[in-house]
N, C-alpha and C positions, 0 to 999 in steps of 0.2 A: 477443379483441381489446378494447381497452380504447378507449370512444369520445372524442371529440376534446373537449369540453364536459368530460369530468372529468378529461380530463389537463390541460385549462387549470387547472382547479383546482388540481390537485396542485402544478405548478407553482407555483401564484400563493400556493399556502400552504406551501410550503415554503421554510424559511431556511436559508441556510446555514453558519450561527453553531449553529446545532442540530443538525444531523446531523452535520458536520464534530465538533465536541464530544463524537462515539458512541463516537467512534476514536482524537481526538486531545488534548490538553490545551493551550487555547489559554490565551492570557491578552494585556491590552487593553495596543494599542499604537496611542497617539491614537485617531483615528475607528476604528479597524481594528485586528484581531488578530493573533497571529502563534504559531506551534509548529513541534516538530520536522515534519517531512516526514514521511508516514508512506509513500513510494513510494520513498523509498532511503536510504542510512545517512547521517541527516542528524545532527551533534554543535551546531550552533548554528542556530536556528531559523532557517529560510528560509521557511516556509510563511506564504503571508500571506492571511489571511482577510476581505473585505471586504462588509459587512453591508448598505450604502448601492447596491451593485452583486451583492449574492446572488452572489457567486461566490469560489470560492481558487483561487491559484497557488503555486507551488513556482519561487523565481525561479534555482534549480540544476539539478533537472529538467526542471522546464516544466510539472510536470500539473494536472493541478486540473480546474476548469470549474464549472458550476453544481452544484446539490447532487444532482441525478439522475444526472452525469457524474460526480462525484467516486463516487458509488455504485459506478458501473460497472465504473471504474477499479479501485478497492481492493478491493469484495467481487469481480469478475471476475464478474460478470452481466450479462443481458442488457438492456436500456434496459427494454422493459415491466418487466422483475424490479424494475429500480429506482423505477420509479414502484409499481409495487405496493409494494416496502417504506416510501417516503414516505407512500403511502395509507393505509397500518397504521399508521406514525405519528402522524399528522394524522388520525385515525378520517375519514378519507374512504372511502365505502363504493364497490365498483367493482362494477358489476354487467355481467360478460361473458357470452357465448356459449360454450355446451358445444363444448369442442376434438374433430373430425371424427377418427378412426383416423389418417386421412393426418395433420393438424396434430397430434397427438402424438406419432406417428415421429419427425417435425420436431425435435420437444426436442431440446436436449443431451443426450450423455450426461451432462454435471457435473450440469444440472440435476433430472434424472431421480434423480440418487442420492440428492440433496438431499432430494426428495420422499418417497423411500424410507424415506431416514432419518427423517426428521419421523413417516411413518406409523408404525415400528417402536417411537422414543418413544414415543409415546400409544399401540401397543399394551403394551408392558410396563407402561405408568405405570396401566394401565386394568387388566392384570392382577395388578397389586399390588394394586388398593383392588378389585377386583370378584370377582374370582376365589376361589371358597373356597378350593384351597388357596398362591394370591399370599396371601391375605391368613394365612393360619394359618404358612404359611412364611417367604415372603419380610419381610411386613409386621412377623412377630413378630421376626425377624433384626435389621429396623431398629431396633425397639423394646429389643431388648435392649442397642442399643452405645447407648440414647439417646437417639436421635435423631427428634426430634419431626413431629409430621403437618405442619407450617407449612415444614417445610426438608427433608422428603419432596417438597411440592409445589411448594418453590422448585428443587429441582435438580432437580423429576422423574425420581427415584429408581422402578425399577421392577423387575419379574420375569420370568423365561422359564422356562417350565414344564420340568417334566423330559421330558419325550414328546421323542421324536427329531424328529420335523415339526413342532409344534405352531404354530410362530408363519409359517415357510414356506409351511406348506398355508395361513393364513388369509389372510396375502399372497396370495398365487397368487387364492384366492379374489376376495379384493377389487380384483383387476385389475392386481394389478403383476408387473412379468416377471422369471422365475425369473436372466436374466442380469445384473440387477441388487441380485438379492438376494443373486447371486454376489460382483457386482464392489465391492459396500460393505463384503463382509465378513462381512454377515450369517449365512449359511450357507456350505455347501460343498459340492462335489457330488459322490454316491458315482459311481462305475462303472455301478451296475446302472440302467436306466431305468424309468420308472413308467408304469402306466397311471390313465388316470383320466376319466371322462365328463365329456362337455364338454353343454351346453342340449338337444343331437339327442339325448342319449344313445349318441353314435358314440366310440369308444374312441380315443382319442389319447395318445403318447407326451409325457410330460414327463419333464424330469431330476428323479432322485431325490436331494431335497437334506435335509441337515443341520443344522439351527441350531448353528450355533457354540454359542452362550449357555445352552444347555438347563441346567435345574435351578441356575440362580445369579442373584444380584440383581444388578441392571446400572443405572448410572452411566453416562450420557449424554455425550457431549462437547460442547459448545456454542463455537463461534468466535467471535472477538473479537464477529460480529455478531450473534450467537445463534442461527446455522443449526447445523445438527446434522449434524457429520462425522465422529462414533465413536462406537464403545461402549467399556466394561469390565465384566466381569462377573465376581464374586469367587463362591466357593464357599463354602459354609456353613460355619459353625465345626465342628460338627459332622463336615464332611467334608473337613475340610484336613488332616488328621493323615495324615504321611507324603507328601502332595502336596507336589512342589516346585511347584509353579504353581496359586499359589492365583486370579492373577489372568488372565484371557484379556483381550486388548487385539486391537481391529480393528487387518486388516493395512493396512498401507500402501495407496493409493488415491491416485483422480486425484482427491476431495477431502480428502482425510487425508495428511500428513504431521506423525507426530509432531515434528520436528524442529522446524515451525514454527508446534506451537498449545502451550495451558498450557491443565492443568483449572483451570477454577472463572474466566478470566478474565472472560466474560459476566457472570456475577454480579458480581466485581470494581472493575469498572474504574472505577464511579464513585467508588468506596470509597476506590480508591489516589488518584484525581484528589483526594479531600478532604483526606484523609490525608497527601499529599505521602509518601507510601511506601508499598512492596508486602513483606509475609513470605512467603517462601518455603518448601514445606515438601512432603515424598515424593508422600504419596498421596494417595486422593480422601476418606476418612472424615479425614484433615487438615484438608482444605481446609471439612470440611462441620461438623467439630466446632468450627472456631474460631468460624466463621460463629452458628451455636447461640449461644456465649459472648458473640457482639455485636462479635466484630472480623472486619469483611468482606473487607475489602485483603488478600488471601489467594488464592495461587496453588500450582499443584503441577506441577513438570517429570514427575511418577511416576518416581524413581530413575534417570533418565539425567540425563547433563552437560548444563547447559544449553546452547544454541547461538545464535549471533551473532543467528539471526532472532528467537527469544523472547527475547533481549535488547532488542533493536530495539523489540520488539511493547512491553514494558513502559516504557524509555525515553520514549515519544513520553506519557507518564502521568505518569513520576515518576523521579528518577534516586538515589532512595533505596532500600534492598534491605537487608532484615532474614533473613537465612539463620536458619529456625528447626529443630532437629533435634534428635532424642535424643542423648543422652549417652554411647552407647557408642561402639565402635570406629567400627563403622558409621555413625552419624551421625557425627564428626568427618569418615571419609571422605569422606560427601558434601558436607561444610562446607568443604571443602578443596578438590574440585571442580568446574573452569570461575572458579575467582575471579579468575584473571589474566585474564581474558575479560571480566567485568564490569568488572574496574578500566581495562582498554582503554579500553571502550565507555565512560568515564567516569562509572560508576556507585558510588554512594558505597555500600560496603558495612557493614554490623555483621553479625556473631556472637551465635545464643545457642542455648548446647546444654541442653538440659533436662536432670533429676535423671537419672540411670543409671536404664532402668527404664519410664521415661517415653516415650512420642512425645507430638507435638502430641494426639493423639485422647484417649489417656487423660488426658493433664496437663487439657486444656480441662473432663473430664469432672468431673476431682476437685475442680476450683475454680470458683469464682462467675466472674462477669466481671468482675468489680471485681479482685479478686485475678490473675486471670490478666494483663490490663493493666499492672497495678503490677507483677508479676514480669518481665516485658518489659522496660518501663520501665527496672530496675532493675539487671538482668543480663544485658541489649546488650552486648556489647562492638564498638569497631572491629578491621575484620577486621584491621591489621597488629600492631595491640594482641594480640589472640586469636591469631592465629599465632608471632607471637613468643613467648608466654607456653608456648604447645604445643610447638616445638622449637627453642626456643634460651634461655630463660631460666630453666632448670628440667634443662637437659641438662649432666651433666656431663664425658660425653665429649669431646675437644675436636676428634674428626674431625666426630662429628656436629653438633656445636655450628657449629661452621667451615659444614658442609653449610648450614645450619640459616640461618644469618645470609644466606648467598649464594640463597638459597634468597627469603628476603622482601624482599634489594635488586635482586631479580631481579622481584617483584611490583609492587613501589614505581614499576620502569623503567619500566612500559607505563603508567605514569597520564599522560594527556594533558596535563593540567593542571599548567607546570614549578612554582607557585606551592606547589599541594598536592603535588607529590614533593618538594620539598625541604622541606616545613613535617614531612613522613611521617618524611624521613631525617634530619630534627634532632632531631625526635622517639625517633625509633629509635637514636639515638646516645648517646641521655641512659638511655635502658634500660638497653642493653646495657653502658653504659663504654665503648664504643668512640671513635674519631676521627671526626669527622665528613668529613675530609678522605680517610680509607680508604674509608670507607663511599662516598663521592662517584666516587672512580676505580673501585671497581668498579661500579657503576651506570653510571656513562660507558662502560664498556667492555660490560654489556649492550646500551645504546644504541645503540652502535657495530655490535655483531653483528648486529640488529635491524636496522639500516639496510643493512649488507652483503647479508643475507640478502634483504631487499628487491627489491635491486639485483640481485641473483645472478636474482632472479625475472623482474626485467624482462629481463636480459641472455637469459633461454629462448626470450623471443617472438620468432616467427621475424623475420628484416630488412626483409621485406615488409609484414608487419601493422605493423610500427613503423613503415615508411615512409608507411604509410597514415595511419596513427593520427597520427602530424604535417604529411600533406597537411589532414587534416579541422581541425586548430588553428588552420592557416595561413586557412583559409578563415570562421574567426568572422568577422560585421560587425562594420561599422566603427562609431564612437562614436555614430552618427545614428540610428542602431536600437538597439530596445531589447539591455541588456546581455546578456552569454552564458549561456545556458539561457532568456533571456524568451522569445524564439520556443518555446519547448515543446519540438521532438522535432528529430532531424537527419532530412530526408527518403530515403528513397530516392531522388527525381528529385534531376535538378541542382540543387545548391547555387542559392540565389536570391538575387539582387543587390542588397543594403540599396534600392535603387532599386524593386525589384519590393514588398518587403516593406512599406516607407512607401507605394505606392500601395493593396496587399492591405488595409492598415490602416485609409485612409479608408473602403476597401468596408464593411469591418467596423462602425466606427464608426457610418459616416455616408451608407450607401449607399442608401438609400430618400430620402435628400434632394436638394430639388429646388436646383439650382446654374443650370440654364439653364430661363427659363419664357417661353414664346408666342414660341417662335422660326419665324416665317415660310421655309416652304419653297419652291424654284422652283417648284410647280408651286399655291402662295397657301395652302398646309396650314398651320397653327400649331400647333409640337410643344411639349412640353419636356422635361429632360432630368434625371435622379436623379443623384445621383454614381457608381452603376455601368452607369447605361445611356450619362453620357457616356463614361467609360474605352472598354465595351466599344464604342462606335463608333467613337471615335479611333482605338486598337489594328487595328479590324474594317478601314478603310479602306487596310491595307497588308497585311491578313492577320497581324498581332504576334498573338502569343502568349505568357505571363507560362513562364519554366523551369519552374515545378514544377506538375505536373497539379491538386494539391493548392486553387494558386492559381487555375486557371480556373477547378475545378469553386464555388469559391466566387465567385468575379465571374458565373459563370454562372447559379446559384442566387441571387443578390441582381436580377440581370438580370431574371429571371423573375417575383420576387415582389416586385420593390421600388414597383412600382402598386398592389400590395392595400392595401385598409384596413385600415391598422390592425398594416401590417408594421412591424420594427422591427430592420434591420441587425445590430445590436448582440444583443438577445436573439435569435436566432432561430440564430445561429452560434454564442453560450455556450452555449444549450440544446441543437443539433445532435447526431441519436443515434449520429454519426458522432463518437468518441473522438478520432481525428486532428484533424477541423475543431474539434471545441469547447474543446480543449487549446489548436488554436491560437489560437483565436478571442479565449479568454480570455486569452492572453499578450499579444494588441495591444491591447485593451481596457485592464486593470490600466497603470497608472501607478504604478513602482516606486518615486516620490517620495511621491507621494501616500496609497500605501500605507503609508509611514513614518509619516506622521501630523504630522511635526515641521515643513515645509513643502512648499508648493506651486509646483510651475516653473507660471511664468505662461505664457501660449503668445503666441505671436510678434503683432503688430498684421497680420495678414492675413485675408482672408476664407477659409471653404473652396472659394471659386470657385480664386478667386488660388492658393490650394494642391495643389489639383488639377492645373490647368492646367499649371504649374510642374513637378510631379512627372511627368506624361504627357510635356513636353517633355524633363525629365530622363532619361524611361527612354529614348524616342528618343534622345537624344544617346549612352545609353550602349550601343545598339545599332553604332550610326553607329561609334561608337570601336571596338568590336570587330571590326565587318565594316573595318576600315581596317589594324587590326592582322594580321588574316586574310589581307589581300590581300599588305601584304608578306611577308607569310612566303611564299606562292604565289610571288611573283615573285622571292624570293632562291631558292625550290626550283625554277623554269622558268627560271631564269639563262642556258640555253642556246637558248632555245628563242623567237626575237625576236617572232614573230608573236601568240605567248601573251601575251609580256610587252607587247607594244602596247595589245593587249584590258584585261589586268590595270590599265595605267598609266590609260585611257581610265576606268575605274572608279572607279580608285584618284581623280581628280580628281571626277568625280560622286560619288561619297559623301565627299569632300573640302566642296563645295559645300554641299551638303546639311547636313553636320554643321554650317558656319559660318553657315547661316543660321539654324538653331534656336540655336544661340551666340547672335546677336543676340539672337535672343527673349527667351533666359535673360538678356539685360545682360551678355553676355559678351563681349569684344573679343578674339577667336579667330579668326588665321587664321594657318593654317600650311602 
C-alpha cells in the first residue's frame, strides 16, 4: 500500500504534458497541445492535451483523464501501478509494506507476468556479465558481431545457460510460481513430475519444467512502456548450421502479442519523435547495429507483415517510414509487404535496399556513421518511385507490365490523402508514358470496389445490430452538451438527458461550492448548502434520481466530501481510480473551445446559484413531460376501460399543474 502523503505527491508532481509525450507526439496548439489519439485509429489529431488543467482528452473517444488515468487506460494497469510508474519518473521514493501470501494471490495474473519477466531480464543480463561461461559464451558472441558493452546494457542483452533447468529452478527458487513461468513462455512443462525439498525438508511435487531459451543469447522485448513482455533467443553461430530455427520467440500470452508490439520501439521512440521518421528493418541485431552507428529511429516487425496496430503504434510518433532491407530476393519481398497498409494508414513511405549481400547488421558494421547516414540519405527512394522502377519500368513483357501498372494504381487508391493520389498518379504518368486520364479510371474503379466491398460488409451485420447501432445515433445530445464523444464512453444504464449531464457538470466542476449560506431552518438551525448537497436535497425531496448509476454515484461522492477541507470537485473526479468516473469527469471539465487555443466562449452573465437552480427546475420539468407522455399512452392503451381512464385523466391534470408551474419559474408561459 502506498500511503496517502506520497500519492499526494505523486500527483502534485506529475504533468501531464510529460507522460502523455512517453507514448505520444504532441506538438503546441495555443495554450494546449494536441496528437493522434493513441486509444483508437485516429488520422487527424483529436487528442488534446491541457497543461494549465494536467489533464487530456480524446474529443472522439472520450479517454483521457489525469496522467495516472491516462496510465491506466493505455498501459491496462492497475491505479497503484500507475502511481508507481509516475514515482520512478519523478524519483519519488515509495516506501510500502511487505505483500501478506493472501495480498499476492490477489495480483493479476497480467501483472504477475510482468514481474516474471522483469525477473527473467536481469537474470539473463546478470548471467551474461557474471557467469563464467555467459561471459566466455554468450558475451564473446556479442563481441564478435560487434556489438559493444554500452548497447549490451542499453537493450539488456543476455544469456541462458545450456542446463535444461537452469534459469527455472532459480525462479522457483526465488519465489516465483512455476505457472507462470509457464504462461510467459519461459519454460514448458515436461510430463514427468519433480521432486524437490521444500524449508521441513518434506518432499513435495513440482512440475518439471524446461527453459525454452537454454544455451542461446536472448534479446528482451520491451513495450512501448518499457515493461518486458518477450523474449528471443538466437543460437550460436556456431550451432546454426542445418538448423532451420535459428531464432525461438515467446508464444503468444495475455501480455504478448506480436501482432501489436515492434522490437527496439522503447529505445526508439524519442529518436523517431526528433527525427520525424522511423526505419524499419527484420531483426533484432538490425535494430541493435544501426543503433551502434548512431541512428536510433529504428524498429524491427522480425519478418512478419506489419499490422494495422504497429502502424497505429508508430503513426501517433511520426507518419514517415523508411523500409530498410537487404537487396536480395527476400528483402525486396519484405519491402513489398503490408505497403498498401501503411499507405492506408496515411504513412508516407521510402524504399532502400541495400548492396546484395548486405542487411542492415552488416552494412552498419562496414561503415562509420557518417557514411551509413549519407548512404540513406542518398539511396531512399519513394515507395511508388521504387515499385515502379521493380515491375513496370524495366519489364518488358507486356502482360506483366499491364500487371505491373494496375498493380501500383491499386497502391496509389488507398492514399487518404486525394491531393497526394493525384500528385502520385501525375507522377506515375510522366514515368511510365501513359495517360493520365487511363491511369485515373482505373484507380476510380479500385475506389469503387473498395467502397462496394465496404458496403457488402456492412450489408453482413445482422438487421438488429443495425437497428441498434442507429437507435444509439439517434440518441446523441443535443447542441447544449458537450459535442459527441465529449461525454467519454456510451453507458450501459439509460442514455442520460443533456439535462442530467449539465446538472452532473456543475457537480463536477463546482460541487464543493457553497451556492446557499446561513440558511435558517424551522426548527432556528442555520445550514448551508455546496452545489451538490443542494441538487442532492432538491432531487432527495421527491425521491429523483439522475438515469445513469454512474451519475448518482458521483453527486453522491461530492455529497459526502464536499465539507472536507481542502476538497475540490474538479480534481478529485479527474483523478478518480475509477476509469469510468475520471474519463467522464475529464470530458465535463475540458472546454472544447478553449482547448483550441484560438478563442474563448465567454460564459453567460448568470451566477452559479442562478444556474443551478434553473437546471434542477429544468430536469423537474423534463420529468413532468415524460410522466405526461406516459399517461397518455396509458390512456390510448385502457381506451375501454373508463374507470382507469378517469384515474389516468385525474393525473394527467395534476402533473399538468405541476409542470406549468415550474414553467413559470423557468419564465415560461406554458399552459396546455
Amino acid at each position: 500500500m502506498i500511503d496517502r502523503a506520497t500519492v499526494d505527491k505523486i500527483i502534485e508532481s506529475a504533468r501531464i504534458v510529460d507522460v502523455v509525450s512517453e507514448f505520444v507526439t504532441l506538438r503546441k496548439s495555443g495554450v494546449n497541445y494536441k496528437g493522434l489519439c493513441p486509444f483508437h485509429d485516429d488520422k487527424n489529431p483529436s487528442f488534446m492535451v491541457s497543461p494549465a488543467k494536467n489533464i487530456c482528452h480524446c474529443f472522439v473517444c472520450g479517454k483521457g483523464g489525469t496522467p495516472a488515468n491516462f496510465l491506466m487506460e493505455h498501459e491496462q494497469i492497475s491505479y497503484p501501478d500507475a502511481l508507481r510508474w509516475l514515482a520512478k519518473k519523478y524519483n519519488i521514493e515509495i516506501v510500502e509494506k511487505e505483500l501478506t501470501d493472501e495480498e499476492r494471490q490477489e495480483q493479476s495474473e497480467r501483472e504477475s507476468m510482468f514481474v516474471v519477466n522483469e525477473w527473467a531480464k536481469d537474470y539473463f543480463h546478470r548471467i551474461l556479465k557474471e557467469d563464467p561461461d555467459g561471459s566466455a559464451i554468450g558475451k564473446q558472441y556479442f563481441y564478435s558481431r560487434g556489438i559493444r558493452d554500452d548497447i549490451i546494457e542499453k537493450f539488456q542483452l543476455g544469456f541462458s545457460l545450456q542446463q535444461r533447468d537452469a534459469m527455472s529452478s532459480a525462479a522457483i527458487k526465488a519465489g516465483y510460481k512455476p505457472e507462470f513461468l509457464i504462461k510467459t513462455g519461459l519454460c514448458y512443462q515436461n510430463d514427468k513430475p519433480n521432486t524437490e525439498d521444500n524449508d521441513s525438508q518434506q518432499e513435495k511435487s513440482v512440475p518439471q519444467l524446461t527453459d525454452r531459451y537454454r544455451g542461446r543469447v536472448i534479446f528482451p522485448w520491451f513495450n512501448i512502456s518499457g515493461k518486458v513482455v518477450a523474449f528471443g533467443g538466437r543460437l550460436l553461430d556456431s550451432r546454426t548450421k542445418g538448423v532451420a530455427q535459428k531464432y525461438v520467440n515467446s508464444p503468444e500470452s495475455e501480455i504478448y502479442h506480436k501482432e501489436r508490439e515492434l522490437y527496439g520501439i522503447f529505445q526508439a521512440k524519442r529518436a523517431i519523435v526528433k527525427e520525424d521518421r522511423v526505419f524499419m528493418v527484420e531483426g533484432y541485431t538490425d535494430v541493435i547495429a544501426m543503433h551502434q552507428a548512431g541512428i536510433e529511429n529504428v524498429v524491427a516487425n522480425s519478418g512478419t507483415a506489419l499490422s494495422t496496430h504497429q502502424i497505429h503504434m508508430l503513426h501517433r510518433f511520426t507518419q514517415n517510414i523508411t523500409l530498410l532491407y537487404d537487396g536480395d530476393e527476400a528483402g525486396i519481398h519484405a519491402a513489398m509487404r503490408g505497403t498498401d497498409m501503411l499507405l492506408a494508414e496515411g504513412m508516407n513511405i521510402k524504399v532502400l535496399l541495400l548492396p546484395d549481400g548486405d542487411d542492415p547488421d552488416s552494412f552498419a558494421r562496414k561503415h562509420s556513421s557518417e557514411e551509413l547516414k549519407k548512404y540513406i540519405e542518398e539511396n531512399q527512394k519513394d515507395f511508388i518511385a521504387f515499385k515502379s522502377e521493380l515491375t513496370v519500368e524495366n519489364q518488358t513483357d507486356p502482360v506483366k507490365r499491364s500487371e505491373g501498372i494496375a498493380g501500383i494504381v491499386k497502391s496509389i487508391s488507398v492514399i487518404p490523402e486525394q491531393i497526394l493520389r493525384d500528385t502520385y498518379l501525375t507522377d506515375f504518368s510522366h514515368r511510365i508514358g501513359m495517360k493520365e486520364q487511363t491511369l485515373i479510371a482505373e484507380m476510380n474503379k479500385f475506389i469503387r470496389k473498395d467502397i462496394e466491398d465496404k458496403e457488402k460488409g456492412n450489408r453482413a451485420v445482422p438487421a438488429v445490430q443495425r437497428e441498434e447501432s442507429n437507435q444509439q445515433q439517434e440518441e446523441v445530445p443535443s447542441s447544449a452538451l458537450p459535442q459527441q464523444g465529449e461525454t467519454g464512453r456510451a453507458f450501459s444504464s439509460p442514455v442520460s438527458s443533456p439535462i442530467e449531464t449539465l446538472l452532473i457538470r456543475e457537480v463536477v466542476r463546482h460541487g464543493e461550492e457553497i451556492i446557499f449560506e446561513n440558511i435558517e431552518t424551522e426548527d432556528g438551525q442555520f445550514i448551508s448548502f455546496t452545489v451538490a448537497e443542494y441538487i442532492d436535497f432538491d432531487l432527495g425531496q421527491d425521491e429523483l434520481q439522475f438515469s445513469s448509476p454512474l451519475y448518482n454515484q458521483i453527486l453522491a461522492e461530492a455529497v459526502a466530501h464536499s465539507k472536507e477541507q481542502g476538497f475540490k470537485a474538479e480534481t478529485y473526479f479527474c483523478s478518480h481510480p475509477d476509469l469510468e468516473i475520471s474519463q467522464l469527469a475529464t470530458s465535463l471539465v475540458i472546454d472544447r473551445h478553449q482547448l483550441g487555443g484560438r478563442f474563448i466562449v465567454q460564459p453567460k452573465e448568470d451566477t452559479l446559484r442562478q444556474r443551478v437552480l434553473h437546471l434542477v427546475l429544468d430536469f423537474r420539468m423534463a420529468i413532468l413531460e415524460k410522466r405526461l407522455k406516459d399517461i397518455q399512452l396509458q390512456m390510448r392503451q385502457n381506451s375501454s376501460d373508463m374507470k382507469r381512464i378517469m384515474e389516468l385523466m385525474k393525473e394527467y391534470k395534476d402533473t399538468q399543474e405541476m409542470r406549468n408551474m415550474i414553467a413559470k419559474k423557468l419564465g415560461n408561459d406554458l399552459v396546455v
